[in-house]
C-alpha positions in Angstrom: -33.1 94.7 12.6 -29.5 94.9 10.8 -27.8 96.0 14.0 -29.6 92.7 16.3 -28.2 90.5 13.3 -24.8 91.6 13.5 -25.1 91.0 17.8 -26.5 87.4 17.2 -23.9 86.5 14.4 -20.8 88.0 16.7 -22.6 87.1 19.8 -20.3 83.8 20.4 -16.9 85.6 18.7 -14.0 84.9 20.7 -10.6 86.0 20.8 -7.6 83.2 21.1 -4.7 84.2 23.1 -1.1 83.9 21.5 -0.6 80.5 23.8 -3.6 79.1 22.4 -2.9 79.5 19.0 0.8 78.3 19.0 -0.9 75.5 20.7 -3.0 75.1 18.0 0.0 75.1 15.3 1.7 72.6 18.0 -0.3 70.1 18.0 -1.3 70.4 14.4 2.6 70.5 13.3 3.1 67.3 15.3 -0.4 65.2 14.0 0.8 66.8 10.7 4.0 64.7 10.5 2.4 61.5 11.7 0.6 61.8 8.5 3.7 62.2 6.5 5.1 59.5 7.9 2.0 57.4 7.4 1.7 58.5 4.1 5.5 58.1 3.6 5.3 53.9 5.2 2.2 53.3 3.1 3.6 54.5 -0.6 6.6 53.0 -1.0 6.3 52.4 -4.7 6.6 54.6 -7.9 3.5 56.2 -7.1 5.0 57.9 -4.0 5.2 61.5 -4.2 7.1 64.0 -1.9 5.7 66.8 -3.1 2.3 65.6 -2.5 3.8 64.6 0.6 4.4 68.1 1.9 1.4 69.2 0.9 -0.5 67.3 3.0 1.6 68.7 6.1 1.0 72.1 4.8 -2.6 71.5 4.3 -2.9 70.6 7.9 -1.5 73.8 9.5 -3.3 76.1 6.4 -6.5 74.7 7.7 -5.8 75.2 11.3 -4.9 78.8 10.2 -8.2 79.4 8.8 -9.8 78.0 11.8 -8.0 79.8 14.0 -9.5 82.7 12.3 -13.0 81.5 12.4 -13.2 80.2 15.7 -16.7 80.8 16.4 -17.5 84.2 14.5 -20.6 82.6 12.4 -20.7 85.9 10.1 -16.6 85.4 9.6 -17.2 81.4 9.1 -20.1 82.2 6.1 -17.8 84.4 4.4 -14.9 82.3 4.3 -16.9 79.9 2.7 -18.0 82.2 0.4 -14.3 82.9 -0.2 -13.1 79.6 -0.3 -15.7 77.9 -2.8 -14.3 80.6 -5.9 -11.5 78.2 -5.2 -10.9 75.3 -7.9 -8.7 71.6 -8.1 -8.3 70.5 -11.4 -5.1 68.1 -9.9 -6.1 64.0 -10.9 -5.7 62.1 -7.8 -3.7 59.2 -8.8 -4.3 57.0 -6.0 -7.3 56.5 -4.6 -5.9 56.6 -0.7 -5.1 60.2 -1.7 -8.3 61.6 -1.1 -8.4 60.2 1.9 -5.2 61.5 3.4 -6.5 65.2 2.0 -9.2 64.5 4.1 -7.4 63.0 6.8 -5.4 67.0 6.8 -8.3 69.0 6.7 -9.8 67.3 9.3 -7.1 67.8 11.8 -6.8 71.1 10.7 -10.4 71.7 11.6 -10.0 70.2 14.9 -6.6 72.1 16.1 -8.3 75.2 14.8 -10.7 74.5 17.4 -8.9 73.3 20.3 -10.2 69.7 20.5 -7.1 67.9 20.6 -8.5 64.8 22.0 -10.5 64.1 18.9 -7.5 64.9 17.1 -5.4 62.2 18.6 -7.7 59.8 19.0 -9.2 60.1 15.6 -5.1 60.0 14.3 -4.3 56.9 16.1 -6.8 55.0 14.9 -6.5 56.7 11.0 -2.7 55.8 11.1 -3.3 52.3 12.0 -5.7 51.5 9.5 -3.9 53.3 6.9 -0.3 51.8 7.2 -2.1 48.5 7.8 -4.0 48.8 4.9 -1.2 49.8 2.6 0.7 46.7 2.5 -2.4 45.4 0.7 -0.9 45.0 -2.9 -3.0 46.0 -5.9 -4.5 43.3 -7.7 -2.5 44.0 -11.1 -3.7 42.9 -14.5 -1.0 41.8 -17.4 -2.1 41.7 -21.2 0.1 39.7 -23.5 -0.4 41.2 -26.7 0.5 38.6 -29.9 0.2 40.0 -33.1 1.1 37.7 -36.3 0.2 35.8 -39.4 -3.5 34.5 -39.4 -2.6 31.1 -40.9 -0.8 30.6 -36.8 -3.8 31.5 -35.0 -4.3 27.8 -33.7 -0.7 27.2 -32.8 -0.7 30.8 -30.7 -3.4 29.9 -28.7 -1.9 26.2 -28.0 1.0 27.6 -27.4 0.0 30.4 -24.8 -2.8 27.6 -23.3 0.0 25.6 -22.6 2.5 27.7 -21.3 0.2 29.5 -18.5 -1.7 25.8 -18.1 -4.7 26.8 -19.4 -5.3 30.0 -17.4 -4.6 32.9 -20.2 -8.2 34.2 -20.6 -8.8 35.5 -24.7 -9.9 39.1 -24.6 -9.6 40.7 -27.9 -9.3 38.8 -31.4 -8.4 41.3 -34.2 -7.5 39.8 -37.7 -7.5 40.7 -41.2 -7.5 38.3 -43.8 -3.7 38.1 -43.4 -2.4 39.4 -39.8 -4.4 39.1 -36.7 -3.4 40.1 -33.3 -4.9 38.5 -29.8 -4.7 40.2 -26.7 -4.9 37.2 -23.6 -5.2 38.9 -19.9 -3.2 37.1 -17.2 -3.3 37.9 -13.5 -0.2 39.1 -11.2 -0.6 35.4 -9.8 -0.1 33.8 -13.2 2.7 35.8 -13.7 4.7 35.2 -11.1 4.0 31.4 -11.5 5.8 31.6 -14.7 8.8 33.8 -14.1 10.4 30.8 -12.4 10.5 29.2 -16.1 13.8 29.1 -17.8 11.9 29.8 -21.4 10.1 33.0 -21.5 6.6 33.4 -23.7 8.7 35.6 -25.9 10.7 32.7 -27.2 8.0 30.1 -27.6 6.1 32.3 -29.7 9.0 33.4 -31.5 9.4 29.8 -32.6 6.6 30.1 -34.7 6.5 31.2 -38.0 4.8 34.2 -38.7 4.6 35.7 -35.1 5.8 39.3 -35.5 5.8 40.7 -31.9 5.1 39.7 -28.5 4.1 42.0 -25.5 3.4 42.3 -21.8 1.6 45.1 -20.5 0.9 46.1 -17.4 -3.3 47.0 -17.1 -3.5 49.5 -14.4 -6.2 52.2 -13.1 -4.5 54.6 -15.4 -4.4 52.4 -18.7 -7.3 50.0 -19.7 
């Protein structure tokens, strides 16, 4: 019974030949570096990281490596998983598009592994497209203008930030002690840039009242809340 298991679980094991498998590493190098350069086009801010960047083109060819080992060998394939789920991330994706470029790798490297290269470029072209499309969609950020100062000039803080953003500065945290108090007013990336062509900054109308200690803008991102 052990023997006619072994036969059916290395009954469809093949063998690649050395042109098949620098093929595989070909085409898996080239898709690879399509996704560096998507990656590359679509992060061209601070949260851009090279490192990460080269991962991802490593990833591609380490999967088709393992692949290339599997091929079809179902008892091989179960215990490489078995190997492979010991294995832990404990990295924090900071964008969310990350994930799906990790994917994006993985699933290249499975299908170079494999030999279908058609699904590979196909399933690329469209991937890159949508993904450098896609990331010249700018985050929607969040600003909180953080006003701390003596209680007594509660009233002419608010009038004075109602007025200057017309209105639109939304009251999110009132903290106050029977002395200081501190507001927190959220402001959108619109609202923002409305005001910056101003020749008078928030800073120095609030200065101008008496009793206002400190005034800041922060930026509220995924990170921060």
């Amino acid at each position: 019974m052990k023997e006619q298991l072994i036969k059916v679980l290395n009954a469809n094991a093949t063998t690649l030949t050395m042109s098949q498998i620098i093929m595989n590493f070909a085409i898996a190098l080239v898709i690879g570096l399509v996704i560096y350069i998507s990656y590359r086009t679509s992060h061209t801010r601070v949260v851009y990281s090279a490192r990460f960047n080269v991962s991802l083109l490593m990833l591609t060819l380490i999967t088709t490596l393992i692949m290339s080992v599997i091929g079809n060998n179902v008892a091989l394939s179960l215990g490489m998983v078995g190997a492979l789920s010991i294995v832990r991330f404990r990295t924090a994706v900071k964008d969310p598009r990350d994930t799906a470029y990790i994917f994006w790798c993985i699933s290249i490297g499975i299908c170079c592994g494999v030999a279908e290269y058609r699904v590979a470029v196909a399933g690329s072209a469209v991937i890159f497209v949508l993904l450098v499309v896609m990331g010249l969609v700018q985050d929607n950020n969040r600003y909180l203008l953080v006003v701390r100062g003596n209680r007594e000039q509660e009233k002419n803080i608010f009038d004075a930030v109602a007025n200057y953003y017309d209105g639109k500065a939304a009251v999110r945290v009132n903290n106050s002690t029977s002395e200081t108090t501190e507001i927190i007013f959220e402001l959108s990336q619109s609202i923002i840039n409305k005001v910056a062509k101003q020749e008078e900054s928030i800073s120095d109308r609030l200065y101008r009242i008496d009793g206002v200690k400190s005034v800041n803008v922060v930026m509220q991102n995924d990170e921060m809340r």
